[in-house]
N, C-alpha and C positions, 0 to 999 in steps of 0.2 A: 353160322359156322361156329364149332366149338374150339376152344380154347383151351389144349392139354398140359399141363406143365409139371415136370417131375420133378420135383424137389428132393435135392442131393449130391456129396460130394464125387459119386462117378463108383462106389464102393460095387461089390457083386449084387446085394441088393437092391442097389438104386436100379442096375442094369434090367434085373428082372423087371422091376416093376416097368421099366420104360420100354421093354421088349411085349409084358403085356399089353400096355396102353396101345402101343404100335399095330399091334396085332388085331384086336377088339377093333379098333378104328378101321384096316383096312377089311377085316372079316364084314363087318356093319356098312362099310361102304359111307362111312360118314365123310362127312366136309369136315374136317379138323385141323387145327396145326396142333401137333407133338413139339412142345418146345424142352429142353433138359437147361434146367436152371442150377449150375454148381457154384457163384456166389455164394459164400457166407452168409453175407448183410443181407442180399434179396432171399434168400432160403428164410432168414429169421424175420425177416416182414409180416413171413406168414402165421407167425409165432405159433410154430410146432415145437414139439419137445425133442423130436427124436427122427432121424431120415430112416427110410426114405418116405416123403411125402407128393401124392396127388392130387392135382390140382385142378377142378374142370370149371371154368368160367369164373374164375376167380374166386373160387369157394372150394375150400378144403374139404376132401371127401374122404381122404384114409390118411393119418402119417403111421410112423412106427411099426409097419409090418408089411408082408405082399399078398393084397389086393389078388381073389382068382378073375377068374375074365371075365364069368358071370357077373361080380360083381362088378367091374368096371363098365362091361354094361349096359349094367341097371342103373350107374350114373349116370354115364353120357343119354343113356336115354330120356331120364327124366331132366336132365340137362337141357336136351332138345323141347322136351315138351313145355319145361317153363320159361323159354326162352322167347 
C-alpha cells in the first residue's frame, strides 16, 4: 500500500496538489492512503523549502510547485514497483 502525503499549510495550492494525488490514486485504482499533513514542525522534517510538497512512501518527489497527474503517476508507480 502506498503512502501519500501532501505537505502544506491548506493554501489554493496545497489543495490542487492534494485534489490531484486524489484523483491519480482513485483513476490507478491504487491502494493508497492520501494523508494532508498541515503541521509546521512535521512539514519541515521533510526539509523542503517551499509548499506545497509530495510525499509518496516517505520520500519527497516534488515540493514547490503542482505536480500534472502524469506525473504523480509515474511516482506512485515506480513507488509500487520498488516497493
Amino acid at each position: 500500500m502506498l503512502i501519500v502525503k501532501i505537505l502544506g499549510p491548506g493554501c489554493a495550492n496545497c489543495r490542487k496538489v492534494e485534489k490531484i494525488a486524489r484523483r491519480v490514486v482513485e483513476e490507478m485504482a491504487f491502494e493508497a492512503e492520501v494523508i494532508k499533513v498541515t503541521d509546521y514542525a512535521d512539514i519541515m522534517a521533510y526539509n523542503i523549502l517551499s509548499t506545497p510538497g509530495l510525499v509518496v512512501n516517505e520520500k519527497v518527489v516534488c515540493s514547490g510547485r503542482i505536480p500534472t497527474s502524469a506525473e504523480v503517476t509515474s511516482w506512485l508507480v515506480d513507488s509500487l514497483e520498488t516497493a
